[in-house]
KOLTI-759829 format. One record per residue (C-alpha): residue in one letter; chain; z, y, x; residue number from 1. Coordinates in nm, 4 decimals, always signed. Each point is the difference from the previous one (the first is absolute). Example, Ala and Ser with C-alpha at 12.3 -4.5 7.8 and 13.67 -1.06 7.14 Angstrom:
(node A; A; (+0.7800; -0.4500; +1.2300); 1)
(node S; A; (-0.0660; +0.3440; +0.1370); 2)
***
This chain:
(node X; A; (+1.0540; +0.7091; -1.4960); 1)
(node X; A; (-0.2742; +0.0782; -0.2621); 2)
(node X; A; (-0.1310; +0.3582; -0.1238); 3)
(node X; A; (-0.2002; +0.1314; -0.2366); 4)
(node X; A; (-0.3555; +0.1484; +0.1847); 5)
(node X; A; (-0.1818; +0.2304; -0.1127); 6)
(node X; A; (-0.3411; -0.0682; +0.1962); 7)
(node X; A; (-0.2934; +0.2802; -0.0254); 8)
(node X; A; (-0.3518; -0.0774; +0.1867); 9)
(node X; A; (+0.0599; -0.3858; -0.1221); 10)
(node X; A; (-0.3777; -0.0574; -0.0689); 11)
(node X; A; (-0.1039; +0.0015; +0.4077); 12)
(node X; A; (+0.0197; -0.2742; +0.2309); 13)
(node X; A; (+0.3217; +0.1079; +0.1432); 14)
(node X; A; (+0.1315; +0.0977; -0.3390); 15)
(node X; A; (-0.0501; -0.2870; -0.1252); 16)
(node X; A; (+0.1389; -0.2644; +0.2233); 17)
(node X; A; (+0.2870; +0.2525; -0.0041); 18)
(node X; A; (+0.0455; -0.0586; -0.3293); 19)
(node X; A; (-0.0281; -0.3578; +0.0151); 20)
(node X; A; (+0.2869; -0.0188; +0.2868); 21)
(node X; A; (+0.2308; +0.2238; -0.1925); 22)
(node X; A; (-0.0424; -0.1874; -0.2723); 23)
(node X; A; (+0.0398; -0.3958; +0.1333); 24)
(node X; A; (+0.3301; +0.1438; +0.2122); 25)
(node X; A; (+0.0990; +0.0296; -0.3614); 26)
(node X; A; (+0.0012; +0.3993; -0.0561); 27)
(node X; A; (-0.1079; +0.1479; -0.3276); 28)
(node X; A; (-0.3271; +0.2180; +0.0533); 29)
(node X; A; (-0.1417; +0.2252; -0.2528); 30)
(node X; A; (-0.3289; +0.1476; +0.1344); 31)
(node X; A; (-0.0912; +0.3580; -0.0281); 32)
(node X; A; (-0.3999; +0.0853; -0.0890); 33)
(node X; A; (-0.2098; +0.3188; -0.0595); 34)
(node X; A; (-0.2434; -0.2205; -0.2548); 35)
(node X; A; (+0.2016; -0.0917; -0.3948); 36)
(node X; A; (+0.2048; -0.3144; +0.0486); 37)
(node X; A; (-0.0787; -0.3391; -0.0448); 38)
(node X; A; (+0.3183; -0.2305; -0.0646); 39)
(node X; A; (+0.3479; +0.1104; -0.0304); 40)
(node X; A; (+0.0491; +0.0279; +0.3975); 41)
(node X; A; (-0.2477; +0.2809; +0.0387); 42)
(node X; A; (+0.1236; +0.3881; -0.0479); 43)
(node X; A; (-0.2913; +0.2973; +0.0231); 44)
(node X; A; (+0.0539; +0.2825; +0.2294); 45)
(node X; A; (-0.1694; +0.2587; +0.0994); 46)
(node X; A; (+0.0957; +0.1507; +0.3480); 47)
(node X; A; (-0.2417; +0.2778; -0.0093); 48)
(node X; A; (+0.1766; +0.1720; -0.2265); 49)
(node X; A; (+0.3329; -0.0696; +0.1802); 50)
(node X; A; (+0.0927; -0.2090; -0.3184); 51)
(node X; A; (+0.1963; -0.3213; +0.0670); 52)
(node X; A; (+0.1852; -0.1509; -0.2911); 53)
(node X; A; (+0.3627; +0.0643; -0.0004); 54)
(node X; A; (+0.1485; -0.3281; -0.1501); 55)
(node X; A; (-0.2091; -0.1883; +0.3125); 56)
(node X; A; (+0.1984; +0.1668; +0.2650); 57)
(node X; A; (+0.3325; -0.0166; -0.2146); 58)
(node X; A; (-0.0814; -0.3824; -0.0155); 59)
(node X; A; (-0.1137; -0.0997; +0.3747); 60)
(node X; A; (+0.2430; -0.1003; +0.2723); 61)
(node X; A; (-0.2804; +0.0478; +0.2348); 62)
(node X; A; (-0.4158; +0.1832; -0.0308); 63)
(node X; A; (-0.2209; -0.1385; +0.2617); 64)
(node X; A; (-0.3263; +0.2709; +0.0007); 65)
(node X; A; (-0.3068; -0.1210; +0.1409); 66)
(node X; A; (-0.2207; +0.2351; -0.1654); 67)
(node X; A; (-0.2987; +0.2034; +0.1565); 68)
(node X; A; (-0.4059; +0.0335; +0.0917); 69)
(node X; A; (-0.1217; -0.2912; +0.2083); 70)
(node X; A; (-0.0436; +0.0719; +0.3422); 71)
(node X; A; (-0.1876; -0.3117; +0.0848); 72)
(node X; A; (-0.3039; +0.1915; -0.2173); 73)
(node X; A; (-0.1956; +0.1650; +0.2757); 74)
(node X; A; (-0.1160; +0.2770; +0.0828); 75)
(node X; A; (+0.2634; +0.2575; -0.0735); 76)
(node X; A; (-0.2124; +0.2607; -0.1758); 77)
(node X; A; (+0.2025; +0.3659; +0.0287); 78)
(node X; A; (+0.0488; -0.0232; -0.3874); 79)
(node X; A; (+0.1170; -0.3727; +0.0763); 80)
(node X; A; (+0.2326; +0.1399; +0.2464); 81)
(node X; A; (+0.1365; +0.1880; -0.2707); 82)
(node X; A; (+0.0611; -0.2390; -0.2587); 83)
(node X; A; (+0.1460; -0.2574; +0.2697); 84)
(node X; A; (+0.2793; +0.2563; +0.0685); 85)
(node X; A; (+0.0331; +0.1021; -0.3167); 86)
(node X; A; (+0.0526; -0.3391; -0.1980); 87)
(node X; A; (+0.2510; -0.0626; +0.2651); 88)
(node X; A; (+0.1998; +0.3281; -0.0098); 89)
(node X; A; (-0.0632; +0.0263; -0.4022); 90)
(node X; A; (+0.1477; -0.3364; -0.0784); 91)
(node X; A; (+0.2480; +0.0150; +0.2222); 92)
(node X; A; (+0.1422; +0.3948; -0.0789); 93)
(node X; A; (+0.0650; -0.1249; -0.3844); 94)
(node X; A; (+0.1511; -0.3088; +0.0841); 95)
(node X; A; (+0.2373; +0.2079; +0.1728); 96)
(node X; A; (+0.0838; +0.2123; -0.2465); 97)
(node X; A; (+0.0377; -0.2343; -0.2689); 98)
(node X; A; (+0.2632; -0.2032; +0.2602); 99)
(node X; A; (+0.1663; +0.3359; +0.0641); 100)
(node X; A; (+0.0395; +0.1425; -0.3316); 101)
(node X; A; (+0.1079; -0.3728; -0.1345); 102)
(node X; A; (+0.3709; -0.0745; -0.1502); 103)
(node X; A; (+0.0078; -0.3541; +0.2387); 104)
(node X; A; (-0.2672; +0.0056; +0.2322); 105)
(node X; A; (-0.0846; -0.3333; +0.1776); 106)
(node X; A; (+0.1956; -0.1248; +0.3092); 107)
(node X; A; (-0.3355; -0.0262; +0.1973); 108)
(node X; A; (-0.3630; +0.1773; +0.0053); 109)
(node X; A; (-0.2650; -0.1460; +0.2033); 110)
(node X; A; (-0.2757; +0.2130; +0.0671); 111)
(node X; A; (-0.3207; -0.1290; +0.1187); 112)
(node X; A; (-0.1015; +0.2036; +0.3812); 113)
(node X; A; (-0.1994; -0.0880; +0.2646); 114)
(node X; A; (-0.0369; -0.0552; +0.4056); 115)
(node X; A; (-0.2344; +0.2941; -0.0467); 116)
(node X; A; (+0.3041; +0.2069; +0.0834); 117)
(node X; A; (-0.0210; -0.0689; +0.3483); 118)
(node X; A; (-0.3859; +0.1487; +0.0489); 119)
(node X; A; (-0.2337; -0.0971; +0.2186); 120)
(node X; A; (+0.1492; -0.0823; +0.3610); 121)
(node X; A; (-0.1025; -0.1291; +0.2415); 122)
(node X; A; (+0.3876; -0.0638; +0.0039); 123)
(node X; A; (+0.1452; -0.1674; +0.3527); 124)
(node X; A; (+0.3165; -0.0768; -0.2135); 125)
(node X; A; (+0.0722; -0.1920; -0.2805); 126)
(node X; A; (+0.0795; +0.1854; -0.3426); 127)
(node X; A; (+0.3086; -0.0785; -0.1806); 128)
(node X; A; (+0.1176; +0.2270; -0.3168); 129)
(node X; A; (+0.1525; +0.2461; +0.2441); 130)
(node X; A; (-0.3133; +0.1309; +0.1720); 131)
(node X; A; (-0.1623; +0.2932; -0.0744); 132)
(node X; A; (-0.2788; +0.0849; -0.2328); 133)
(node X; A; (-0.3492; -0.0203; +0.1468); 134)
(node X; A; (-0.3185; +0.1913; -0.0813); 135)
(node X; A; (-0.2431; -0.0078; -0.2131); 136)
(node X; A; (-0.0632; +0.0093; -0.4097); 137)
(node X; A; (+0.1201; -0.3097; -0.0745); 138)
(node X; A; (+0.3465; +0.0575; +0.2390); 139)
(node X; A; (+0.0256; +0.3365; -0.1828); 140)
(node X; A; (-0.0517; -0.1905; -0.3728); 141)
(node X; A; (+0.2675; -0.2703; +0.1083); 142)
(node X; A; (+0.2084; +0.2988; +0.0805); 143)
(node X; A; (-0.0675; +0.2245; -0.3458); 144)
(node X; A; (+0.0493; -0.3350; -0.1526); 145)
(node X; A; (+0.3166; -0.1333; +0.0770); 146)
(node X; A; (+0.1062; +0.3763; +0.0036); 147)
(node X; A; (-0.0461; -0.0108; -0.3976); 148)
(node X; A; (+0.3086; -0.2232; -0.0410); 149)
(node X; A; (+0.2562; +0.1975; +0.1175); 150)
(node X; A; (+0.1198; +0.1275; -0.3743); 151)
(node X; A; (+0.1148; -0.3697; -0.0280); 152)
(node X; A; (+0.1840; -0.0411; +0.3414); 153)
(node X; A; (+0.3202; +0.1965; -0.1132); 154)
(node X; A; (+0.0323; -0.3302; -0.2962); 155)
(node X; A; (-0.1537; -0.2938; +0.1056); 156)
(node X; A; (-0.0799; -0.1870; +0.3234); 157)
(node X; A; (-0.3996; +0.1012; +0.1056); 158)
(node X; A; (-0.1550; -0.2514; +0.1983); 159)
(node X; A; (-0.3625; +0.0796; +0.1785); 160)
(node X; A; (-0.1670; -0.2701; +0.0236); 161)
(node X; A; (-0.2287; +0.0857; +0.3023); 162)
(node X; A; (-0.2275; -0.2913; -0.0749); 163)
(node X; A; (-0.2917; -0.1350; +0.2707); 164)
(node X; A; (-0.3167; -0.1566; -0.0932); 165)
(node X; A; (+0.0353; -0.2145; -0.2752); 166)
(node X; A; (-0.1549; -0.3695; +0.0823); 167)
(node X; A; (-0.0707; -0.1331; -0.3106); 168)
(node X; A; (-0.3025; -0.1450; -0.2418); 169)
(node X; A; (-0.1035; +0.3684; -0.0979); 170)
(node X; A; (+0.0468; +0.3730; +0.1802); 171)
(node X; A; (-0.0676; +0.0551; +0.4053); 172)
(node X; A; (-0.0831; -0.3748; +0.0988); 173)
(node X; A; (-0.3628; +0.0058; -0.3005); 174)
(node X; A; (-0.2141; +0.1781; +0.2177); 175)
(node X; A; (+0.0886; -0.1718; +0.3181); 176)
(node X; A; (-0.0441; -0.3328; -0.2447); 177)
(node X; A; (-0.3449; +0.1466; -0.0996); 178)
(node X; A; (-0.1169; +0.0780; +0.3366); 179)
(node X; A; (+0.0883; -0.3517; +0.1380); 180)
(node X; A; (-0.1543; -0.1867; -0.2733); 181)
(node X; A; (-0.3404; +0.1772; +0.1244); 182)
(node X; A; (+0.1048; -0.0970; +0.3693); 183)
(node X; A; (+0.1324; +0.3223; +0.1037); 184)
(node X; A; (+0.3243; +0.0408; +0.0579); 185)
(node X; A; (+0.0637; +0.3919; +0.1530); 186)
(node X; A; (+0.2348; +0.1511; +0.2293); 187)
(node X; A; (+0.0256; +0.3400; -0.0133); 188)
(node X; A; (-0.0288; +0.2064; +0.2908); 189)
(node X; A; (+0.1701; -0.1826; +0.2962); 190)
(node X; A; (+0.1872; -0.2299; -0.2235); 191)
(node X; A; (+0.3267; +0.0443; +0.2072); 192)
(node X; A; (+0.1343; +0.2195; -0.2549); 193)
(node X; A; (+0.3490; -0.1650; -0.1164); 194)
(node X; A; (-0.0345; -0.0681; -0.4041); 195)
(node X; A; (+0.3664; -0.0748; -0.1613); 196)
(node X; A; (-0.0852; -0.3082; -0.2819); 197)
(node X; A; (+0.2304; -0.1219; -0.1975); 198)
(node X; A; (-0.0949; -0.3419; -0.2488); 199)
(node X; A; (+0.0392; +0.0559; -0.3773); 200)
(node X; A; (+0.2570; -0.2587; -0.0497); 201)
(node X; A; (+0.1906; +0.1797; +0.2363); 202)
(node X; A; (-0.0788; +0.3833; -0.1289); 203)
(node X; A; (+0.1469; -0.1322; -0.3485); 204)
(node X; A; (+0.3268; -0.1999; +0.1436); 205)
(node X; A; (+0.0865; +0.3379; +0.1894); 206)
(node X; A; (+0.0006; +0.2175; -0.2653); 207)
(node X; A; (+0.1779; -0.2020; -0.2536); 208)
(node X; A; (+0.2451; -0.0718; +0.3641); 209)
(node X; A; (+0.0342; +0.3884; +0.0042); 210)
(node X; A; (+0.1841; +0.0179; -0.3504); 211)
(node X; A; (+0.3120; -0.1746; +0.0704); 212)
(node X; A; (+0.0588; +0.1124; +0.3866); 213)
(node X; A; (+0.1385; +0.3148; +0.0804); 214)
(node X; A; (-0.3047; +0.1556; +0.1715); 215)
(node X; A; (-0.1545; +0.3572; -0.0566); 216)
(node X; A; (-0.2613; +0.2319; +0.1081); 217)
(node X; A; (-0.3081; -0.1434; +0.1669); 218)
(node X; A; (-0.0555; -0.3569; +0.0451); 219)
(node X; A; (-0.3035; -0.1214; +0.1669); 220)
(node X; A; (-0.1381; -0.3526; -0.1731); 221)
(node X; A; (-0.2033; -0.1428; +0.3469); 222)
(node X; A; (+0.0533; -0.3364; +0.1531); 223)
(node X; A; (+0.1113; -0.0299; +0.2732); 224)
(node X; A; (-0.2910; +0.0059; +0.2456); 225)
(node X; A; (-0.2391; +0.2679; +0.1363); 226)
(node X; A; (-0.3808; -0.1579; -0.0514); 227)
(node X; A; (-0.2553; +0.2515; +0.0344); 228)
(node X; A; (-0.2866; +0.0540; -0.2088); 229)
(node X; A; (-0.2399; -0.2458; +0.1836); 230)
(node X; A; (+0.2786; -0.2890; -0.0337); 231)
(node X; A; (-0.0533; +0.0450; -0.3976); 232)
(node X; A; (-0.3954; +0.0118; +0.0096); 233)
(node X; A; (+0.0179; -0.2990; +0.2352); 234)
(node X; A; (+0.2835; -0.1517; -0.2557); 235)
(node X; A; (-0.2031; +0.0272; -0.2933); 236)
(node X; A; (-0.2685; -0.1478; +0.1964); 237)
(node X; A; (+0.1872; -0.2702; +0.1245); 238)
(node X; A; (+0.0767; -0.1031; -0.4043); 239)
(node X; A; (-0.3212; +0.0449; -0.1018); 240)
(node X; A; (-0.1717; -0.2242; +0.2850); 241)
(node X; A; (-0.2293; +0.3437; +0.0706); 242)
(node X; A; (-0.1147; +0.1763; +0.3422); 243)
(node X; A; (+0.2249; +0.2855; +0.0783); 244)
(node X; A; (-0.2780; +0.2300; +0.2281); 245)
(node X; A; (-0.0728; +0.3610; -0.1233); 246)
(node X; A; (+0.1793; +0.3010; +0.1033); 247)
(node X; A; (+0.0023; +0.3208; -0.1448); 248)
(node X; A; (+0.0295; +0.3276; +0.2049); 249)
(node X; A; (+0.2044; +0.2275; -0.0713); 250)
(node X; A; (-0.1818; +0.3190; -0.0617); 251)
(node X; A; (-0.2307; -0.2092; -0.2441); 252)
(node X; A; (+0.3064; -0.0988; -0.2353); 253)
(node X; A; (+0.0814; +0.3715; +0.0490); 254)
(node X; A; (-0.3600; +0.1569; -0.1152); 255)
(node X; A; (+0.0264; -0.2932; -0.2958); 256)
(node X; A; (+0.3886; -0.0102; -0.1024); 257)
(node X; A; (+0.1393; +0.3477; +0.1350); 258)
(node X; A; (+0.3514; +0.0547; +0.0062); 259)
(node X; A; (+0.0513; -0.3693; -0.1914); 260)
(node X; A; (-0.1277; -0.1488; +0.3535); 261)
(node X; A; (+0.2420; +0.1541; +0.2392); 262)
(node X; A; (+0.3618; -0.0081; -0.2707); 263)
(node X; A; (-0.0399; -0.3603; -0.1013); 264)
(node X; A; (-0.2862; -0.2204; +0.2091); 265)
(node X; A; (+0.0269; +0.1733; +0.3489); 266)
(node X; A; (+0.3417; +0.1254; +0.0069); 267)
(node X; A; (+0.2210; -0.1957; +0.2564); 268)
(node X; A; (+0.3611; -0.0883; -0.2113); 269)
(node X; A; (+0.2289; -0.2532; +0.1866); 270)
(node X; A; (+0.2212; -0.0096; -0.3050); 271)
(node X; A; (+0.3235; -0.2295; +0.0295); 272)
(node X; A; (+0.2244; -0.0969; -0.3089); 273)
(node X; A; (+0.3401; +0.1589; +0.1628); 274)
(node X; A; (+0.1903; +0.0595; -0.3194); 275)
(node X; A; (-0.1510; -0.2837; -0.2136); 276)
(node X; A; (+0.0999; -0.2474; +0.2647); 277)
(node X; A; (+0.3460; +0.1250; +0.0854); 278)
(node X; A; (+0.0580; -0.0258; -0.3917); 279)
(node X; A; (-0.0133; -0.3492; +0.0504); 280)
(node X; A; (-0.3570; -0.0608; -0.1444); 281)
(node X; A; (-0.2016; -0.2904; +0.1506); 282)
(node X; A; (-0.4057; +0.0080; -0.0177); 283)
(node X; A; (-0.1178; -0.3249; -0.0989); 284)
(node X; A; (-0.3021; +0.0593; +0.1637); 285)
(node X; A; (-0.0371; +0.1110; +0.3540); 286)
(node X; A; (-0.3535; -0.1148; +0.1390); 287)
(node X; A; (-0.3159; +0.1909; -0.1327); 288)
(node X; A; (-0.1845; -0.3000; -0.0251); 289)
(node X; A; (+0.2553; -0.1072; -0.2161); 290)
(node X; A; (+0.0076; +0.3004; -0.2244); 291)
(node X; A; (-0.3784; +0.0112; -0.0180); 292)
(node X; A; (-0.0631; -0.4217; -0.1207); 293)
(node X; A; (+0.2975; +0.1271; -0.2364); 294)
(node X; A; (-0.1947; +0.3080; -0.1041); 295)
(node X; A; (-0.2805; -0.2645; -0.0802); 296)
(node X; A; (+0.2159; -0.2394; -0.1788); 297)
(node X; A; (-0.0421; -0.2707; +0.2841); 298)
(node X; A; (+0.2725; -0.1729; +0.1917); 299)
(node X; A; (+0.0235; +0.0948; +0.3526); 300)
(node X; A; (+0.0711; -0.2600; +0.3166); 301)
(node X; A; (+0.1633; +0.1443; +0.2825); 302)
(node X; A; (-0.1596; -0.1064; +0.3588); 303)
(node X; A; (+0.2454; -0.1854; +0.1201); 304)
(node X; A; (-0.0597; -0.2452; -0.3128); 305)
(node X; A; (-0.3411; -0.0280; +0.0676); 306)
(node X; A; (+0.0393; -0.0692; +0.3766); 307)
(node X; A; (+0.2878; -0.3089; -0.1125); 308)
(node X; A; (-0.2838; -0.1517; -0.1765); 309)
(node X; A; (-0.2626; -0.0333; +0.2668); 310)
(node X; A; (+0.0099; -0.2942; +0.2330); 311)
***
């Protein structure tokens, strides 16, 4: 079945290999941007004034929104606090009007989210999209965030897309990139804190998945598999042929990062893909070394390939 997508936040990494998978499973996009268009597929908006065009939501059979502040850009100043909760909930609160007051809304809204939700841990159970919201800024942003669709929820199906971190060429993996290239590649505190990945290839196929299954609410995007923050550093080390040997305490990434240290680099989230899996979904990519050659645009050989070759 094809749609017509309406796609805002299209000029990111994720956005953009979004927008390439919608459109080579043969759905129509047109792209929504805050700067004046530049070819017929591009239509201005401008969500901080709540104003979404009207003929865009009349046309779309689905909106992916993927709009809002980096949070890979570190540290979170208070006034960058601010503007990372309020580019979410801004965005989002007019997109839901605009799909509320339309004449046909679209059969599907996916709304970009985050693991954040689930706070800090340390967790001694797995999270799937029924457990409880955590603590912290960023669990209470998630929360505020998704929050702002509910105007919509009455008219269309609103999917949360409770994404992990994003393993791709740009976004959380650069600085461990940059720190192995100098031959450091950090863990963070103890490094047994569980970090839910998920490969690019994969973040795309799932949401374009999510339009044409009967799912709603929160849907976490993870692979399957609960590495910890030292199995990435050591990853990315791995790929890059680099030594894998410094450790960070702690209370140093606290005096340095503040609250950005303990919501996204030492919070503990054993996310699982409950919903996204039960929907039928299958991840292409399941190992992390895997996802991280990917990430780098090299092909990956599993172990037991290596091993077959060896005399």
């Amino acid at each position: 079945m094809t749609m017509r997508v309406l796609l805002s936040g299209a000029s990111g990494m994720i956005g953009t290999a979004v927008r390439m998978r919608v459109r080579d499973m043969g759905h129509e996009v047109r792209l929504l941007v805050r700067r004046p268009p530049r070819h017929s597929l591009e239509v201005q908006w401008d969500p901080s004034s709540g104003t979404v065009p009207s003929g865009q939501i009349e046309w779309a059979d689905a909106v992916i929104s993927l709009s809002g502040a980096s949070l890979s850009r570190l540290p979170w100043s208070a006034a960058y606090r601010r503007e990372i909760l309020s580019s979410r909930v801004r965005s989002t609160s007019a997109m839901a009007t605009a799909i509320a007051a339309s004449q046909h809304p679209p059969t599907v809204w996916a709304n970009a989210s985050a693991v954040g939700y689930y706070g800090r841990g340390p967790a001694l159970d797995p999270f799937d999209e029924e457990s409880a919201q955590g603590t912290g800024f960023l669990a209470d942003a998630v929360a505020e965030w998704e929050a702002a669709t509910a105007p919509a929820r009455e008219s269309t199906r609103v999917v949360l897309l409770r994404s992990g971190v994003v393993l791709g060429p740009m976004g959380a993996l650069t600085p461990l990139t940059l720190a192995a290239r100098f031959d450091v590649s950090p863990t963070f505190g103890s490094g047994a804190q569980r970090w839910p990945w998920v490969a690019l290839t994969d973040e795309a196929r799932a949401i374009e998945h999510i339009l044409t299954v009967d799912v709603s609410g929160p849907v976490n995007i993870v692979a399957p598999a609960l590495n910890t923050q030292s199995d990435v550093a050591d990853a990315v080390a791995r790929q890059l042929r680099r030594p894998s040997w410094l450790r960070i305490a702690a209370p140093l990434m606290r005096a340095g990062l503040g609250v950005a240290a303990d919501d996204m680099l030492l919070a503990d989230q054993p996310v699982i893909p409950q919903k996204l899996e039960d929907s039928g979904f299958e991840f292409e990519i399941v190992e992390l070394d895997q996802a991280i050659a990917a990430a780098y645009g090299r092909t990956w050989t599993p172990p037991a390939a290596l091993d077959a070759t060896r005399p």
